[in-house]
C-alpha positions in Angstrom: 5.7 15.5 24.7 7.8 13.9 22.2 11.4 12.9 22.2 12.0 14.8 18.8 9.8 16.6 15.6 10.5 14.8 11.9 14.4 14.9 12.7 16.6 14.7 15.5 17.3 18.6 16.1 13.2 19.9 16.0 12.9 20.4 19.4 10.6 20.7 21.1 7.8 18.5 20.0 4.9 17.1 21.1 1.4 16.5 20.3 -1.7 18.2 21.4 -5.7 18.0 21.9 -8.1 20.3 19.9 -10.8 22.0 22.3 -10.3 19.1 24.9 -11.8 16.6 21.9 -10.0 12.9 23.7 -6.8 12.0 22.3 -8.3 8.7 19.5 -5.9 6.2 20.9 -4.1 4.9 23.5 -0.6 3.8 23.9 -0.3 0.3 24.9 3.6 -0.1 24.6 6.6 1.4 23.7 7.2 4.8 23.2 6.3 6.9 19.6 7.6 8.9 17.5 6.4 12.1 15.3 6.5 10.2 12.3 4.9 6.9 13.5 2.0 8.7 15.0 1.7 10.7 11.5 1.7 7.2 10.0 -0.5 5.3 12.5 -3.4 8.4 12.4 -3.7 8.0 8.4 -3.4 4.1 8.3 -6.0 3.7 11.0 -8.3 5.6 8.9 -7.4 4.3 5.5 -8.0 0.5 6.9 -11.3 1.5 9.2 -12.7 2.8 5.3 -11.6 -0.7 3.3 -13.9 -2.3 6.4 -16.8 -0.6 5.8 -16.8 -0.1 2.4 -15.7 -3.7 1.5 -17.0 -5.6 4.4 -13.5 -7.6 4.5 -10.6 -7.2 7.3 -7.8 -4.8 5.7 -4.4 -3.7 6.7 -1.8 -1.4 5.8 2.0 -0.9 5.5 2.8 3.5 5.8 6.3 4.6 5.4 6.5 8.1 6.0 3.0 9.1 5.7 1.9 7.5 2.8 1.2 3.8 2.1 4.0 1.1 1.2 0.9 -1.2 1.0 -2.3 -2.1 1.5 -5.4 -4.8 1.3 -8.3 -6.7 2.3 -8.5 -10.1 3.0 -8.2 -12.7 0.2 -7.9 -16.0 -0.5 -3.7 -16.2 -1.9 -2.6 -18.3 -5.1 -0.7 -21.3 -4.6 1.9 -19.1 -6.6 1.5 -16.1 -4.0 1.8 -18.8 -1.3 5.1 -19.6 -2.6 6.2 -15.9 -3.7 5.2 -14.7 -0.3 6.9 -17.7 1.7 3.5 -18.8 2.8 3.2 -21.8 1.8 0.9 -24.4 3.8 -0.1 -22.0 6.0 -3.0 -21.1 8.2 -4.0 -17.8 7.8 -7.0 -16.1 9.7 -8.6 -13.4 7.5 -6.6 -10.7 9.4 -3.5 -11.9 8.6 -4.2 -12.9 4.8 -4.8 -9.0 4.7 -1.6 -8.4 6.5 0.5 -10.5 4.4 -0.9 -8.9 1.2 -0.9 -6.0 2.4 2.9 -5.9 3.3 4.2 -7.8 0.1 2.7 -4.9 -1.9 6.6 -3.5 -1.8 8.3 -5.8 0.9 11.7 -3.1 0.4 9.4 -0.3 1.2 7.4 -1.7 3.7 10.9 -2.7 5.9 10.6 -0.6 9.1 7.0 0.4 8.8 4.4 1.6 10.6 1.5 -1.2 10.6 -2.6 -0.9 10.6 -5.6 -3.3 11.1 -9.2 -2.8 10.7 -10.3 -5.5 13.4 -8.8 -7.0 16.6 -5.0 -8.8 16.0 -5.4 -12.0 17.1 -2.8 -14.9 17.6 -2.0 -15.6 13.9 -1.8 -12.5 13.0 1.1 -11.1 15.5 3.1 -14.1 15.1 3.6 -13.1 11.3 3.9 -9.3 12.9 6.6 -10.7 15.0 9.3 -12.0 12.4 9.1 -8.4 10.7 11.3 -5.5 10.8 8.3 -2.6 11.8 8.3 0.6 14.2 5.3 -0.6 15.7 1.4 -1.3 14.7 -2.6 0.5 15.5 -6.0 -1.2 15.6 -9.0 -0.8 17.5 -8.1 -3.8 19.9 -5.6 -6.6 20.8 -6.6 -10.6 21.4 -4.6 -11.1 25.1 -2.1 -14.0 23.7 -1.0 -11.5 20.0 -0.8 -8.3 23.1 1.5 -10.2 24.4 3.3 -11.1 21.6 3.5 -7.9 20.6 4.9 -6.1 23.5 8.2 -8.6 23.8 8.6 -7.3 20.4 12.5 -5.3 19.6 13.3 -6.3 22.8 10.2 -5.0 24.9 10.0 -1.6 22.9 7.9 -2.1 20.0 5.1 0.3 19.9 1.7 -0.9 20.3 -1.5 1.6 19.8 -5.1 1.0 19.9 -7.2 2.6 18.4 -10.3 4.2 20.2 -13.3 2.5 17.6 -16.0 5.2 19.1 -13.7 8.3 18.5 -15.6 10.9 16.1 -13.0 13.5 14.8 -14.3 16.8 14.5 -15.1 18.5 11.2 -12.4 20.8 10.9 -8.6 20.0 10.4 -6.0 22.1 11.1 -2.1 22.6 10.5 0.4 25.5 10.6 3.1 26.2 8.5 5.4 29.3 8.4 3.5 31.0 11.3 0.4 30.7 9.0 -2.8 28.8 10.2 -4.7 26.7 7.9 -8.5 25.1 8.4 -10.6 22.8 6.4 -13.1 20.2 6.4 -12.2 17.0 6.9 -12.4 14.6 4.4 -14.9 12.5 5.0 -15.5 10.9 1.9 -16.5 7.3 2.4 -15.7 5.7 -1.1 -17.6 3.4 -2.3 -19.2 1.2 -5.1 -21.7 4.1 -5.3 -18.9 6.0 -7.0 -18.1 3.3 -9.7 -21.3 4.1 -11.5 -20.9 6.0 -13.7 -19.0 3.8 -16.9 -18.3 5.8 -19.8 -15.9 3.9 -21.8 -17.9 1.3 -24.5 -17.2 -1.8 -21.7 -19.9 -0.7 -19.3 -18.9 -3.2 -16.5 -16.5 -3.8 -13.7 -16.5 -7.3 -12.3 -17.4 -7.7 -8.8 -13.3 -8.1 -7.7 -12.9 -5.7 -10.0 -15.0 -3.2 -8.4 -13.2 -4.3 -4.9 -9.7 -3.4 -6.6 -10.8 -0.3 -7.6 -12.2 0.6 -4.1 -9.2 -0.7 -2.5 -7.1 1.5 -5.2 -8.7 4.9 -4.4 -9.4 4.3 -0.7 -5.6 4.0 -0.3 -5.1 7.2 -2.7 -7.1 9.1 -0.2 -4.4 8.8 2.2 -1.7 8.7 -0.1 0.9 12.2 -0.9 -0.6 13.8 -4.2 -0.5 13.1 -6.7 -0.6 9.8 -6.6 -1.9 6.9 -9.0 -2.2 2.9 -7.5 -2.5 -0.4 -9.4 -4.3 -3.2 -7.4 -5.4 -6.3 -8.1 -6.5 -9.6 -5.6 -8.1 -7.1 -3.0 -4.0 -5.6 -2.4 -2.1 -2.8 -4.0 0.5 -3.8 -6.1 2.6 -0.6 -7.2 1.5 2.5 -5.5 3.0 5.8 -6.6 3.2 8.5 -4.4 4.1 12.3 -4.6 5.2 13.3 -8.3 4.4 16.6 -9.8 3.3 14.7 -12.7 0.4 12.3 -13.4 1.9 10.1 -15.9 5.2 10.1 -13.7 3.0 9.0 -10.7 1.5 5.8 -13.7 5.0 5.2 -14.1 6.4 4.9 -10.7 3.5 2.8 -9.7 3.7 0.5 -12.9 7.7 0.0 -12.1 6.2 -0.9 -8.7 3.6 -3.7 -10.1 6.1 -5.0 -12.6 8.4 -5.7 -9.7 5.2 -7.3 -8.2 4.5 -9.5 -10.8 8.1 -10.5 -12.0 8.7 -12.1 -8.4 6.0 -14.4 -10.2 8.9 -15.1 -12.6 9.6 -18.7 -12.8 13.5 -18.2 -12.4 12.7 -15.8 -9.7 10.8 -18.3 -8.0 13.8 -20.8 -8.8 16.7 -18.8 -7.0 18.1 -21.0 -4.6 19.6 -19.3 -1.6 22.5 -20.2 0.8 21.3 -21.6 3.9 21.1 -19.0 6.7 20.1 -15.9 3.9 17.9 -13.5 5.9 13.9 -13.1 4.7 14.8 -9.7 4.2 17.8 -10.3 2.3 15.9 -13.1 0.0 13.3 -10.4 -0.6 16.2 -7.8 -1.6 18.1 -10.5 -3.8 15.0 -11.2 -5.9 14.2 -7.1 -6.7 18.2 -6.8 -7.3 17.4 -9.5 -9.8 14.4 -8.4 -11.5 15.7 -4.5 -11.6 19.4 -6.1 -12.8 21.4 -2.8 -13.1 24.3 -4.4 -10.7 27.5 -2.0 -10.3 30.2 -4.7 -10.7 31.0 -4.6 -6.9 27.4 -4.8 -5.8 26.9 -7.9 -8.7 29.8 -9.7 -6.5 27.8 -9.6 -2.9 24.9 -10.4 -4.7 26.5 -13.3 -6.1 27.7 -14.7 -2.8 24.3 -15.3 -1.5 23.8 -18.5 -3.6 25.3 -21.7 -4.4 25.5 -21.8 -8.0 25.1 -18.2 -9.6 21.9 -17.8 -11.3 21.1 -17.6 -15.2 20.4 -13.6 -16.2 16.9 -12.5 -16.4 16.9 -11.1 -19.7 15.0 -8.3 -20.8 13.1 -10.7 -23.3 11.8 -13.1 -20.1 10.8 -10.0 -18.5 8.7 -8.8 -21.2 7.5 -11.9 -22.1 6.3 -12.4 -18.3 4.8 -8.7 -18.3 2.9 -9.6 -21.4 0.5 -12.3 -19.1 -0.6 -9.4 -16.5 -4.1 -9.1 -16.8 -7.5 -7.5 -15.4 -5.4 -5.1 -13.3 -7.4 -2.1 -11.6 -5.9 1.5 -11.8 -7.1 4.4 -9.9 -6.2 8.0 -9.9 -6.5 10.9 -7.2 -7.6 13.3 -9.7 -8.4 13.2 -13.4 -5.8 12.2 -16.3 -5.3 15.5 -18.0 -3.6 13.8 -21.4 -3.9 10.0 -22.3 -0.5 9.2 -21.7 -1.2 7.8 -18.7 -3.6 5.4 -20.0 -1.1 4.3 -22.9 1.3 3.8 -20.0 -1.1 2.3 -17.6 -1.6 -0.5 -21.1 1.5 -1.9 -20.3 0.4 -3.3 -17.0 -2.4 -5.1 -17.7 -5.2 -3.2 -16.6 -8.9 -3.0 -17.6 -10.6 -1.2 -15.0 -9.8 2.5 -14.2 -11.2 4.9 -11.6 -10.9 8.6 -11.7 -12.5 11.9 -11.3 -13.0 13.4 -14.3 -13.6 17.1 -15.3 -10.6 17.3 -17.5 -10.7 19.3 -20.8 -9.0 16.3 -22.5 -11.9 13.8 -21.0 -13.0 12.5 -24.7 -9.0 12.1 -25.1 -8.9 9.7 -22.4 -12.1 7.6 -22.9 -10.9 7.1 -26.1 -7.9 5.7 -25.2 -9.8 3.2 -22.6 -11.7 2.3 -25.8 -8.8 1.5 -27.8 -7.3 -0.6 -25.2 -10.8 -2.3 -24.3 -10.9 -0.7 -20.6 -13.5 -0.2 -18.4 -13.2 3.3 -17.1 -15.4 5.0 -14.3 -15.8 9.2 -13.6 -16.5 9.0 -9.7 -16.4 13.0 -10.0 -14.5 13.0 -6.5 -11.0 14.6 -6.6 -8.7 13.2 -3.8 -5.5 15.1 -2.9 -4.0 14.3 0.5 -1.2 16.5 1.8 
């Protein structure tokens, strides 16, 4: 049983075995919730899939069942170092994933549900440990980060691992207005295989490239359709999630990667806080900055958090800034059915695109890649996730 459904007056609730298949995890510590188990079965799954198809240590970030974040591990920037507050630090594999992984969208990813593809060690839950989460899944805990772990929100932090040799069955199922529904599962493993087939005129995708674009789509897979995802460094960097409409989903996620890449700003970087500001707070102060649509009373709190009160980011630094974003990869969990969201997806910086294909207005969109000098890749695989 479980203390509540999605909100406090869905009672009962609980969760349940199918055909007396094992539950695929255990709970090590603290006590979940509806939601966070939603969130810790999907993340599990989307970070198990970066491992084998990318060979690296991933992690993601879910917020009510879709991802906030997510990424495999790579080598950070001096500039993402500093942007990330990382500077000078040792990071095993795990946790560069982690941190990328979780900077995605630091706002959304505050009082998440966490994922890792390999064993936490040390390193890795000390980072966990100075974040606001709900609690974390992976297949296994190094005794020291356990331990960590569990003294976490005061003892109450949920811990799950993950059972590594659990094989879910081939058929899903859910109910909804006294209606049962079945399907297969999907169990698509995406891969490089699908990046084949180029049809724009640029008939390559770098080998990062190609990791971007696999990171991109594996995260779509487990992402509320539709949905459209920017990456780039082996980590999201806007992921948009739920809209109705394809070029709304480019949009949402392209606000999401400018927001990314303006905390590159150098007068973002230059903001210099009041002793004693909160992480949290720092990270909200510099989106407040970038977005810059302050009501007067809400310009006045922000104010109080530095010093001396900062110089405007203007709408000419910003696009000035925006205009350096390059070799961005964009991937889509179905095909584009116009080329807007190509002429959209231009403004980012990207070069590389992934989707299905099998729309009437194909030739529309490879054209479009070709005007903007894209790489663009049909993998023929739709993949909506509700």
């Amino acid at each position: 049983p479980l203390k509540y459904g999605c909100n406090p007056h869905q009672t009962p609730s609980a969760i349940n075995k199918i055909d007396e298949i094992p539950l695929p995890f255990t709970v090590v510590n603290g006590t979940p919730g509806y939601i966070n188990l939603l969130d810790a079965l999907n993340a599990i799954q989307l970070v198990k899939e970066l491992r084998i198809a990318t060979g690296l240590p991933a992690s993601a970030s879910f917020k009510h069942v879709s991802p906030a974040g997510a990424a495999v591990a790579a080598p950070l920037t001096p500039v993402l170092e500093e942007v990330y507050e990382k500077k000078n630090a040792d990071l095993s594999p795990l946790a560069l994933a982690f941190v990328r992984a979780r900077q995605a969208d630091p706002m959304c990813s505050f009082g998440d549900f966490v994922a890792f593809s390999d064993t936490v060690d040390e390193c890795t839950a000390l980072l966990l440990k100075t974040e606001v989460s709900d609690g974390v899944i992976a297949p296994g805990f190094a005794p020291e980060a356990l331990e960590i772990l569990k003294a976490k929100k005061g003892g109450n932090y949920v811990v799950i691992e993950a059972h590594s040799d659990f094989i879910p069955p081939p058929v899903e199922y859910r109910e909804v207005y006294g209606v049962a529904f079945s399907q297969g599962r999907n169990n698509v493993q995406f891969s490089a295989e699908y990046l084949k087939n180029i049809v724009t005129k640029v008939k390559e995708f770098p080998e990062a490239a190609a990791r971007d674009l696999i990171v991109a789509s594996i995260t779509l897979k487990y992402t509320q359709s539709n949905s459209v995802g920017y990456a780039l460094g082996g980590q999201m960097i806007g992921v948009g999630a739920g809209q109705q409409s394809r070029v709304d989903c480019v949009k949402l996620a392209g606000r999401k990667a400018d927001v990314w890449y303006l905390r590159q700003h150098p007068k973002v970087r230059a903001l210099k806080f009041k002793a004693g500001v909160k992480r949290q707070d720092r990270t909200n102060a510099r989106v407040a900055y970038i977005d810059g649509d302050f009501t007067a009373p809400e310009r006045a709190q922000w104010e109080k958090l530095f010093d001396e009160v900062p110089a405007d980011l203007t709408a000419q630094d910003k696009s000035e800034f925006l205009g350096t974003m390059d070799g961005v990869a964009l991937s889509s969990d179905a095909f584009f059915p116009f080329r807007d969201s190509i002429d959209q997806a231009s403004k980012r910086g990207v070069k590389f695109v992934a989707q299905a294909g099998g729309s009437v207005a194909d030739d529309e969109v490879i054209a479009a890649c070709d005007d903007y000098g894209m790489a663009m890749a049909m993998t023929g695989l739709r993949l909506f996730h509700h």
